[in-house]
C-alpha positions in Angstrom: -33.3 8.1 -7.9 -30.6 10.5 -8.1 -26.9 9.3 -8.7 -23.7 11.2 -6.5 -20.5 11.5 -7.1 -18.7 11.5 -3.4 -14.8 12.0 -2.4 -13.2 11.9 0.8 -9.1 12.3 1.2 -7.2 9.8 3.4 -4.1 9.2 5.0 -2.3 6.5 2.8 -3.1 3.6 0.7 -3.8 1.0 3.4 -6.4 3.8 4.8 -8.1 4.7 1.7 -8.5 0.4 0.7 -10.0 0.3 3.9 -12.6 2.5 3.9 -13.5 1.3 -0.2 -14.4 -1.8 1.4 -16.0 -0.8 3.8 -18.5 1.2 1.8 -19.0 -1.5 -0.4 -19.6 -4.7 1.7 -22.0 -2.4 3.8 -23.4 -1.5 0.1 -23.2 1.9 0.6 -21.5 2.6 -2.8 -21.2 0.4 -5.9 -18.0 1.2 -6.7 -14.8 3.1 -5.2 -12.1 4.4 -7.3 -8.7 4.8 -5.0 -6.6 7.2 -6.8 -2.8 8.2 -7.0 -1.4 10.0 -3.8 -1.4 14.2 -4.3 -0.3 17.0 -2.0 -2.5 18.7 -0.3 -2.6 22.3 1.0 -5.2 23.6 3.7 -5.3 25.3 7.2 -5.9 23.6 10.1 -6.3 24.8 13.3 -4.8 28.2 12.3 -1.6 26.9 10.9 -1.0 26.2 6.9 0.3 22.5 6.6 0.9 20.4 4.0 0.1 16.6 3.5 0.5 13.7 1.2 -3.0 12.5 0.8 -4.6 9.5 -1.7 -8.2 10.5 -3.4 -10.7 8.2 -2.9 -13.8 8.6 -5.7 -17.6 6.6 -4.6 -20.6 6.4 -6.6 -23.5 6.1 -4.8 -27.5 7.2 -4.4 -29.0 10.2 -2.7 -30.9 7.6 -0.7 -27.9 5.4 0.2 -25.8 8.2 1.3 -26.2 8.3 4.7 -25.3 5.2 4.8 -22.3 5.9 2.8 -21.2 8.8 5.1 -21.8 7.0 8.0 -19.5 4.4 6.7 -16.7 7.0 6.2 -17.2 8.6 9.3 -16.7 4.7 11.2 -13.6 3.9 9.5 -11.9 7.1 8.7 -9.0 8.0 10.7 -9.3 12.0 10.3 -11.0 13.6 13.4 -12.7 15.5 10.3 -13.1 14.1 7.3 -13.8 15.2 3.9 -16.9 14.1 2.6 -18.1 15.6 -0.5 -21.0 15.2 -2.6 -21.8 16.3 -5.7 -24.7 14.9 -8.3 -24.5 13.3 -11.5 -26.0 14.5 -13.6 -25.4 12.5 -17.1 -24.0 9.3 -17.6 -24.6 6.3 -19.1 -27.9 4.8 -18.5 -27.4 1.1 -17.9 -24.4 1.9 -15.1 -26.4 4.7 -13.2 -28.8 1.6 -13.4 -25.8 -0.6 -12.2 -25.0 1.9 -9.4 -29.1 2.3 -7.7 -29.2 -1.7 -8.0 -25.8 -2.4 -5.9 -26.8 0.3 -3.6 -29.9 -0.5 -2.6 -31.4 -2.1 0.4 -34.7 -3.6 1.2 -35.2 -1.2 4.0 -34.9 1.7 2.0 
């Protein structure tokens, strides 16, 4: 079962808390990591703007992220989030192992 990586950007502290929950009771990650705020620079809707943002890192499974990003999408206040995957594609054996087992779901 392949391991990902996945970040999304939110708002403020508060924000970014609530979303690590969320993806975690609903056990669409095993773990969130919310990081320091950052700056970030992008265009929207034609204009350049600049906003203080705070990273959030999830580890999840390719089969439990559509749960994950549905999970994001419910609780995220951006009108379009950033929701990035990317694989993993080394790490340590026991808490990839650690990551599939808190991830996954009888209906899967």
């Amino acid at each position: 079962m392949s391991k990902l990586l996945v970040l999304t950007n939110l708002p403020d502290r508060a924000a970014a808390e609530r979303v690590a929950r969320a993806v975690i009771e609903c056990r669409a990650a095993a773990c969130a990591n919310i990081l320091a705020e950052c700056t970030s620079v992008y265009r929207w809707q034609g204009k350049v703007e600049t906003a203080t943002e705070v990273p959030l890192l999830m580890k999840t499974t390719e089969a439990a992220y559509p749960r994950l990003e549905l999970a994001i999408r419910a609780h995220h206040p951006y009108e379009l989030p950033e929701i990035i995957a990317t694989p993993i594609s080394a790490g340590l054996p026991a808490y990839l192992d650690w990551v599939a087992q808190e991830t996954y779901l009888n209906e899967e």
